[in-house]
N, C-alpha and C positions, 0 to 999 in steps of 0.2 A: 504494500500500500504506500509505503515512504516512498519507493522509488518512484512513483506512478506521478504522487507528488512533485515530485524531484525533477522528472522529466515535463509536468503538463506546466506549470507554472512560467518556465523559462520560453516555453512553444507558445503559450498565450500571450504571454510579453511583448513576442518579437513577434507574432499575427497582430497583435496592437499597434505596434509602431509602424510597422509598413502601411497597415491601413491608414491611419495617422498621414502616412508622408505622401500616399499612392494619392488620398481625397484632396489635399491640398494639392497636390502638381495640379492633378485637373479642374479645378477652381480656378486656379492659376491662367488655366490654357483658356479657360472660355469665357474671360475678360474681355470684353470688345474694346478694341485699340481704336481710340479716338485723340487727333489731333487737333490741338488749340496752338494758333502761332504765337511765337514768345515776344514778336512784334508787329501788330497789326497793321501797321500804316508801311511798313517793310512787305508785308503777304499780300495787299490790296496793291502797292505798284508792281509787285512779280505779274500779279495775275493779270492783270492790264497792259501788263507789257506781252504777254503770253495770249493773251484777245490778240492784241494787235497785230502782233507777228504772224497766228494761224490766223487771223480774217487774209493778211497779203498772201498768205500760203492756199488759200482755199479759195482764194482769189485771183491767183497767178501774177500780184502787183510785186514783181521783180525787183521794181528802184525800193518799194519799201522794206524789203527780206534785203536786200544789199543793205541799206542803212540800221539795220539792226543787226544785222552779223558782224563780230568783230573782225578788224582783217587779221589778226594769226588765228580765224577760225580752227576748231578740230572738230573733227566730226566722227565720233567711233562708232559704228556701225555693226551689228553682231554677227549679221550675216555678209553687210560688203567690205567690211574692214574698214582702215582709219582712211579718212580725205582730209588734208589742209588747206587747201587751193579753197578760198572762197568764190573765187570764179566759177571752179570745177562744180563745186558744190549746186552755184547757183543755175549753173547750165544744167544739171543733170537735174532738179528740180522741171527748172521749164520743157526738159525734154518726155524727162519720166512722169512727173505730176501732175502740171500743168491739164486743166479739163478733165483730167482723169481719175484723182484719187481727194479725198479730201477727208478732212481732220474731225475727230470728234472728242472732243475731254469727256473724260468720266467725271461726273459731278460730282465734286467734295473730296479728288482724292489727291490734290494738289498741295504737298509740305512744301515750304519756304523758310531756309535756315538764313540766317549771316553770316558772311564771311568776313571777319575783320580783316579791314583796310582792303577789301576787295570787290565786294560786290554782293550776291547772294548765291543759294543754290536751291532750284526747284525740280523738286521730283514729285511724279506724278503718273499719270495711265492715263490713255488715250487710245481711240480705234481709229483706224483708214478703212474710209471705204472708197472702196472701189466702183467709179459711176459709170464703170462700163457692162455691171453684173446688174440684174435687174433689182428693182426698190427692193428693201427689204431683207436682202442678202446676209449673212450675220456676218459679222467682220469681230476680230480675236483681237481680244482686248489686250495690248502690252505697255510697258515699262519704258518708261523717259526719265531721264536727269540735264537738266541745263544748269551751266555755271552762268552766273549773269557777272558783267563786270561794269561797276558803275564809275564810269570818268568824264573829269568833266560835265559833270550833271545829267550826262544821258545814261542808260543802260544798252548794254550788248551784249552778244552771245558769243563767249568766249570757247564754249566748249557744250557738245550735245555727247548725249551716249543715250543711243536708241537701240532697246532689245525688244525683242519680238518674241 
């Protein structure tokens, strides 16, 4: 009977604590992650600058997408690899996008950091659609980060990394 003791006491314990630690992870896990910016007047001009840039982008207005790209653009690409050439950039836009694909933000999922003495960084999800498939089409929602760099009173895009 001791041993029985001896043996169930220590197995109850440690069934205790695991359950203990198992309930809490998953409490943990199903938190819904919500983002508050740490500067609001910083998150409303990203986002504005991000209207403006995809209306010229959904738009095909060229001279405006040139004036908001900085010139040592980079452009990392996950499937095309890296572009520097903000020219190249912009030619390949008017060739490939142009009437044909256009932009859509996913509502509310746009984080905006600061970067001391440099600018900001927004990351965020966006689809392309494709307006050559007919209305309706589902387009696959992916992953964007731009580094904004603010000089001179303007902001520009110093850096995109677009995964799909």
């Amino acid at each position: 009977m001791k041993s029985i003791k001896t043996f169930l006491f220590p197995f109850l314990l440690i069934v205790l604590l695991l359950s203990a630690c198992s309930s809490k992870q998953i409490s943990t896990r199903e938190k819904e992650y919500t983002y508050t910016p740490d500067d609001q007047e910083l998150y409303d001009e990203i986002i504005g600058m991000d209207s403006t840039f995809f209306h010229a982008y959904n738009n095909c207005d060229m001279n405006k997408q040139a004036a908001i790209y900085g010139d040592s653009l980079e452009f990392y690409h996950d499937k095309g690899g890296l572009m520097t050439s903000k020219q190249e950039i912009l030619d390949a836009t008017k060739r490939n996008i142009c009437g044909k694909v256009t932009r859509e933000l996913v509502k509310g999922s746009i984080e905006v950091y600061p970067i001391k003495d440099y600018g900001a960084v927004e990351i965020g999800l966006h689809k392309f659609h494709n307006n050559q498939e007919p209305t309706g089409t589902p387009s696959k929602v992916s992953k964007f980060i731009i580094m904004w760099q603010h000089k001179n009173t303007e902001w520009h895009i110093a850096k995109v990394i677009s995964l799909h």
